[in-house]
BALOBA-1460 file (C-alpha; in Angstrom, 3 decimals):
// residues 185
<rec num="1" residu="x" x="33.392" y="-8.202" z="2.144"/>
<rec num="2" residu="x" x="31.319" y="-6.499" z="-0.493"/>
<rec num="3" residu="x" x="27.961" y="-5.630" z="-0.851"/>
<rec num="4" residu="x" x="27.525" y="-7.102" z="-3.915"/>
<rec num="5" residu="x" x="29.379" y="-10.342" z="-2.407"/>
<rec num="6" residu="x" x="26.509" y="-10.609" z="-0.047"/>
<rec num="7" residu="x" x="23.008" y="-9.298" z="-2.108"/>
<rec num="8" residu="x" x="24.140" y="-11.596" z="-5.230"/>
<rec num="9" residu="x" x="21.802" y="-14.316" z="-3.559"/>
<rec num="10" residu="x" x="20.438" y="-12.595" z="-0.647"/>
<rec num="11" residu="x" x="20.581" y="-16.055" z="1.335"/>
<rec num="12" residu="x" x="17.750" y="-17.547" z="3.792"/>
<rec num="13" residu="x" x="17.974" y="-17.705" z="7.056"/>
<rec num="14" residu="x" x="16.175" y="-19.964" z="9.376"/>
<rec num="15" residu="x" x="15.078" y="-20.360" z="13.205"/>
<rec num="16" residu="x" x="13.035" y="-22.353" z="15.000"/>
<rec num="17" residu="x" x="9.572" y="-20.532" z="13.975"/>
<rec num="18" residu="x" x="10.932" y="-18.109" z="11.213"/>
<rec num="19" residu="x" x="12.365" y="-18.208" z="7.583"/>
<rec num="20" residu="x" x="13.974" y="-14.689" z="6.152"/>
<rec num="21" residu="x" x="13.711" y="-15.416" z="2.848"/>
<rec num="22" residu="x" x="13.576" y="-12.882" z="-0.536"/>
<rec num="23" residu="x" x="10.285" y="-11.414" z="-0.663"/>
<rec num="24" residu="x" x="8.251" y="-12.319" z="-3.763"/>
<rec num="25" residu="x" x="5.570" y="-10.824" z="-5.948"/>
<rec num="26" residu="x" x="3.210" y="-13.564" z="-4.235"/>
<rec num="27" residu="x" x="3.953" y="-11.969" z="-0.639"/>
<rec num="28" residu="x" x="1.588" y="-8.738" z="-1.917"/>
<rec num="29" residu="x" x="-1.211" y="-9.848" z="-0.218"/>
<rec num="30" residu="x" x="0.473" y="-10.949" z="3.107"/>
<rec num="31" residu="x" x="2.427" y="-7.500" z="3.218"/>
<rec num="32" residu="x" x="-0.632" y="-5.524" z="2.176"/>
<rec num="33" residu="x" x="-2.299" y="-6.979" z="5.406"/>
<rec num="34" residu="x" x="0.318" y="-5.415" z="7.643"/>
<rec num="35" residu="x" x="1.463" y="-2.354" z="5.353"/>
<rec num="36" residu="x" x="-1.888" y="-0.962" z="5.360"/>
<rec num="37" residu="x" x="-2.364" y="-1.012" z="9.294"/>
<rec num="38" residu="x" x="-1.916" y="2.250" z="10.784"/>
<rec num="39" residu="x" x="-1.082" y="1.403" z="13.571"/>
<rec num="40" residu="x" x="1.625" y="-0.841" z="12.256"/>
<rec num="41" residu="x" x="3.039" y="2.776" z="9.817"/>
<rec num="42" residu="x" x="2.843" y="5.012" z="12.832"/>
<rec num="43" residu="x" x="6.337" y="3.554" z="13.750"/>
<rec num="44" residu="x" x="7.969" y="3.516" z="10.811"/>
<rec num="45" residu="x" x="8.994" y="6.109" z="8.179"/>
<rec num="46" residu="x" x="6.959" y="4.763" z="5.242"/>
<rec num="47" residu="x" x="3.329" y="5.676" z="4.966"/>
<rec num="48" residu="x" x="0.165" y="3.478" z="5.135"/>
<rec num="49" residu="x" x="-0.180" y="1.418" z="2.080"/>
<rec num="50" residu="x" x="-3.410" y="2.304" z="1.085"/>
<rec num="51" residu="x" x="-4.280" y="0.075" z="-1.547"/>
<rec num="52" residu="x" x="-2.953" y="-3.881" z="-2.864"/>
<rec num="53" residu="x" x="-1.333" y="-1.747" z="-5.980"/>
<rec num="54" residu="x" x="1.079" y="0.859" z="-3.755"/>
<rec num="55" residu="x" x="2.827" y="-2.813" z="-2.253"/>
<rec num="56" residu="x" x="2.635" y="-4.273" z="-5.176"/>
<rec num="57" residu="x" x="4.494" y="-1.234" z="-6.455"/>
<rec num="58" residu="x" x="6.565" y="-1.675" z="-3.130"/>
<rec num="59" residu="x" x="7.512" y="-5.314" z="-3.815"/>
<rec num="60" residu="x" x="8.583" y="-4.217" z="-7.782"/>
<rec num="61" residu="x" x="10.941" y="-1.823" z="-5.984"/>
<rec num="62" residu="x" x="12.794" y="-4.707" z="-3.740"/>
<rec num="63" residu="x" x="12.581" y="-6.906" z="-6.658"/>
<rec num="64" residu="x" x="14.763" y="-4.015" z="-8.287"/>
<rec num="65" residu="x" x="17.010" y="-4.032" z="-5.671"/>
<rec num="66" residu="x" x="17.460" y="-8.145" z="-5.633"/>
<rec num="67" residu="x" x="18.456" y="-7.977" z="-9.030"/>
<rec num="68" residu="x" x="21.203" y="-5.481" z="-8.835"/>
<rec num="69" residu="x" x="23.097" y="-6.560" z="-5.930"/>
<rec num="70" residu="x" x="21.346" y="-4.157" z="-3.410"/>
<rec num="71" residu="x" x="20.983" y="-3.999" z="0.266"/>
<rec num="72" residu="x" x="17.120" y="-5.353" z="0.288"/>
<rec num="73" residu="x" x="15.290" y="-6.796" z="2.657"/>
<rec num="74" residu="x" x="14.414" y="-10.100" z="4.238"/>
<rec num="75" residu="x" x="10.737" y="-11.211" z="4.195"/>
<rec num="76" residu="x" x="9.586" y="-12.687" z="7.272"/>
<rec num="77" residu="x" x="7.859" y="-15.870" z="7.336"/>
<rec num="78" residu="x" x="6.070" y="-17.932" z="9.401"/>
<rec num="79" residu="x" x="6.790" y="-21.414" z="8.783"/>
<rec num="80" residu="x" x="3.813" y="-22.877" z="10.468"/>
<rec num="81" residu="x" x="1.558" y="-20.839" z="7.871"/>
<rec num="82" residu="x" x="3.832" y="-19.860" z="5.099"/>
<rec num="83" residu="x" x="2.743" y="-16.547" z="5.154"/>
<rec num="84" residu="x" x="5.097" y="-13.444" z="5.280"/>
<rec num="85" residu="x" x="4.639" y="-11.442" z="8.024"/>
<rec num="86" residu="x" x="7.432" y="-8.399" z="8.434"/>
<rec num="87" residu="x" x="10.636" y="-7.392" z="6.887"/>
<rec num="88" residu="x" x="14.045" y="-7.032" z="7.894"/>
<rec num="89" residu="x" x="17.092" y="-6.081" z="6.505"/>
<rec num="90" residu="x" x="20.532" y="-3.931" z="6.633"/>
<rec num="91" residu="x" x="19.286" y="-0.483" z="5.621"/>
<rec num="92" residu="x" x="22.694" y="0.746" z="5.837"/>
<rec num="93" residu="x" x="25.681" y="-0.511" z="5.645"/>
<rec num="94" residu="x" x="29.111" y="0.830" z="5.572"/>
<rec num="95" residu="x" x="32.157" y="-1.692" z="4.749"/>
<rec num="96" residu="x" x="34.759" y="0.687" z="5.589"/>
<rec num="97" residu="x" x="33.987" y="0.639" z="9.055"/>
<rec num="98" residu="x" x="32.607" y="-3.073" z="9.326"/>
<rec num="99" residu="x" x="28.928" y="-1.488" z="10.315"/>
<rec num="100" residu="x" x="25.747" y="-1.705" z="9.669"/>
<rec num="101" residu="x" x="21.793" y="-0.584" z="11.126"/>
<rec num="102" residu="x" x="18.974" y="-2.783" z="10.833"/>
<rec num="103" residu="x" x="15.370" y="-1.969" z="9.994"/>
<rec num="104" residu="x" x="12.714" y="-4.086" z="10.443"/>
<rec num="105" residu="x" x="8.775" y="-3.949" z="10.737"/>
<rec num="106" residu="x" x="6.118" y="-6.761" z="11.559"/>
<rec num="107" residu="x" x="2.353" y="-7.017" z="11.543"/>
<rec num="108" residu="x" x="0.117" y="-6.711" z="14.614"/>
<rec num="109" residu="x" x="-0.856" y="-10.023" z="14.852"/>
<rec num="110" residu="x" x="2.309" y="-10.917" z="15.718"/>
<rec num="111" residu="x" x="3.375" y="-8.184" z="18.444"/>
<rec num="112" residu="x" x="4.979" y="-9.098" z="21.702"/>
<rec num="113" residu="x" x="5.293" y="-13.140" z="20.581"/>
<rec num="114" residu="x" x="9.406" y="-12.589" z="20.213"/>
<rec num="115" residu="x" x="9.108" y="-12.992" z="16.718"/>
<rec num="116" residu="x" x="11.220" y="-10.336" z="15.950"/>
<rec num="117" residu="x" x="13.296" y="-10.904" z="18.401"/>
<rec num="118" residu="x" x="14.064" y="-14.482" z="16.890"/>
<rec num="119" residu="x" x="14.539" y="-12.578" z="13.369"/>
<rec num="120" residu="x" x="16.750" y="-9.833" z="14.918"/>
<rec num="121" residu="x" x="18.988" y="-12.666" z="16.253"/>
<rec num="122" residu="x" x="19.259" y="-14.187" z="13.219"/>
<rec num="123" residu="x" x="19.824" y="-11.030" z="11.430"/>
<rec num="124" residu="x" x="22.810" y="-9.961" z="13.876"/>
<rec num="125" residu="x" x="24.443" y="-13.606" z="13.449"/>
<rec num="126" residu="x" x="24.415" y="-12.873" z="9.838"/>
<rec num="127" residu="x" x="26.030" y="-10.109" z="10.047"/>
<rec num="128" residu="x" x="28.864" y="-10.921" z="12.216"/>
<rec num="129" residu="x" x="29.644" y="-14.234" z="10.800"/>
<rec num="130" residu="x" x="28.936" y="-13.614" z="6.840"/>
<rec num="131" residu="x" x="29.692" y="-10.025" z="6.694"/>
<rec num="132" residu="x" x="32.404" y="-9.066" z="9.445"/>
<rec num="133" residu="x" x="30.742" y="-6.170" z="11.039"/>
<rec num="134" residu="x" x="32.418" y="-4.994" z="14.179"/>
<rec num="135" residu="x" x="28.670" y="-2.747" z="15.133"/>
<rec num="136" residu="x" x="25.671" y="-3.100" z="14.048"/>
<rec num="137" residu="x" x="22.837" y="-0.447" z="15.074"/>
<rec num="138" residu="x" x="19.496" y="0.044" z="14.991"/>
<rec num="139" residu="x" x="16.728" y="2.564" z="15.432"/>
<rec num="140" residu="x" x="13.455" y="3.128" z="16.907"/>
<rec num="141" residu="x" x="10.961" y="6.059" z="17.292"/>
<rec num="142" residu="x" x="11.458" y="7.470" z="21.247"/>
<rec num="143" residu="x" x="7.593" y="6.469" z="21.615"/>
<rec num="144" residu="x" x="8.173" y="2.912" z="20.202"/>
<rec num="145" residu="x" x="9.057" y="1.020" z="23.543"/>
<rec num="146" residu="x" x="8.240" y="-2.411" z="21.684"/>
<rec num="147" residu="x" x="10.885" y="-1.868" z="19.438"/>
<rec num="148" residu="x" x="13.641" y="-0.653" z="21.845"/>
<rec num="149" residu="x" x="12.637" y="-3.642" z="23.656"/>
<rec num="150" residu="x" x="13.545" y="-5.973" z="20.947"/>
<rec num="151" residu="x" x="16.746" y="-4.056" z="20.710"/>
<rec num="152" residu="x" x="17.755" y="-5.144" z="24.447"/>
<rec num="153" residu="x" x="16.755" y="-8.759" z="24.158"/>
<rec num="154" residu="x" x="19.091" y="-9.049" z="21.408"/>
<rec num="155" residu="x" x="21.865" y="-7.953" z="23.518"/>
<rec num="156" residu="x" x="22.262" y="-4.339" z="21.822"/>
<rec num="157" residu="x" x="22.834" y="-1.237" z="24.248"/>
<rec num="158" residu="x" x="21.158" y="2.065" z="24.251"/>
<rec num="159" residu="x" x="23.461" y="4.539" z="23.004"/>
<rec num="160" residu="x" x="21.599" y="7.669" z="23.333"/>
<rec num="161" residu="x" x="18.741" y="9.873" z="21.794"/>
<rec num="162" residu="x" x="19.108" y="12.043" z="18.564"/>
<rec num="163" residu="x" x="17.176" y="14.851" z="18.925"/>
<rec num="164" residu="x" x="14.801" y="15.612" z="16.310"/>
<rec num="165" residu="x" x="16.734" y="13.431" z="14.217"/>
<rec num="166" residu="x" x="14.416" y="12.703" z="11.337"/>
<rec num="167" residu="x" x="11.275" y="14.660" z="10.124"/>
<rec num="168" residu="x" x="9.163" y="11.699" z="9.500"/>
<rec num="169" residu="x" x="5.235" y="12.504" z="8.245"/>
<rec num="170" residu="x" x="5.900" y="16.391" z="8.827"/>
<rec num="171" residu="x" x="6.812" y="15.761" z="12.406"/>
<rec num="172" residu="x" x="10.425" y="15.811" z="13.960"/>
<rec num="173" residu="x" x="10.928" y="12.734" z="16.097"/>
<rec num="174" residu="x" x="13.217" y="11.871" z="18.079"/>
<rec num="175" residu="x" x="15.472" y="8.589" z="17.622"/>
<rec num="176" residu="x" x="16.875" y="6.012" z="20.505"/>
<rec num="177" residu="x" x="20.187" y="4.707" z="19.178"/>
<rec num="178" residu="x" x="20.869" y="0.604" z="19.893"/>
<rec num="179" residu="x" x="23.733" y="-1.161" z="19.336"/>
<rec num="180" residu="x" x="25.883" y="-4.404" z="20.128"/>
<rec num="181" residu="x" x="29.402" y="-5.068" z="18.907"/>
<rec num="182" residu="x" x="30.958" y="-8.340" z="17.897"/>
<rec num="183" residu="x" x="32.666" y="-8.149" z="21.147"/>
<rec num="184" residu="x" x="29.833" y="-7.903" z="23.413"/>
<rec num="185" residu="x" x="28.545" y="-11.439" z="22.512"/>
């Protein structure tokens, strides 16, 4: 399994509340809303958006990536309102070694309602089924217990804590590693 065999036509995926779908230029708005919430950047490595033309610049970028075959994120949507409300996708992926780490964020709003959690779930099916990973990780800032918390109610495992792993907005911060294996489920 290739990367190109899977980001040809990024497929959707669907659960009870959610649709992962391809973003489009019509989710600016929608990802603008939770892009440009502080709160929401101060757990991820991107900045604040701080204006509707930086994620519209954001979404041309992914766009880019759709079109040649690259690892590119999901859009979360709500299908009661049809509006996109996080991301998710395979930020790395290694077919070597049948692994890969997900990255994800979500708007405020929608905070401790399992919504990720649903998408994560759907994500990790994905992966083992469609693209035969044997591990699939993810990370989360050591002062983001919502996150690590998604991580464990998808069935992944702590692994450990890298030390000053990234320097993310000048700071070093320390990651907790997650992951669940195709054997574990």
């Amino acid at each position: 399994m290739s990367i190109k065999e899977i980001y040809t036509d990024l497929p959707t995926l669907t659960t009870d509340r959610l649709m992962l779908r391809k973003i489009t230029e019509e989710d600016a708005e929608d990802m603008f809303y939770y892009a440009s919430d502080e709160e929401v950047s101060r757990y991820v490595t991107w900045d604040t958006h701080p204006s509707l033309k930086e994620t519209k610049a954001f979404i041309d970028h992914i766009l880019i990536k759709y079109e040649n075959n690259e690892l590119a994120p999901w859009g979360i949507v709500l299908k009661e309102t049809n509006k996109l409300i996080g991301t998710i996708d395979f930020v790395t992926w290694t077919p070597a070694h049948r692994v890969a780490e997900i990255g994800y964020a979500l708007s405020r709003k929608y905070w401790g309602d399992g919504i990720m959690t649903e998408a994560m779930k759907a994500v990790v099916k994905f992966g083992f089924q469609s693209m035969d990973l044997m591990r699939i990780e993810a990370k989360c800032f050591d002062i983001n217990r919502g996150s690590a918390r998604v991580m464990e109610k998808v069935g992944m495992r702590y692994e450990g804590t890298m030390r000053q792993a990234m320097i993310v907005k000048g700071k070093p911060r320390n990651l907790l590693l997650y992951a669940i294996l195709k054997d574990d489920r």
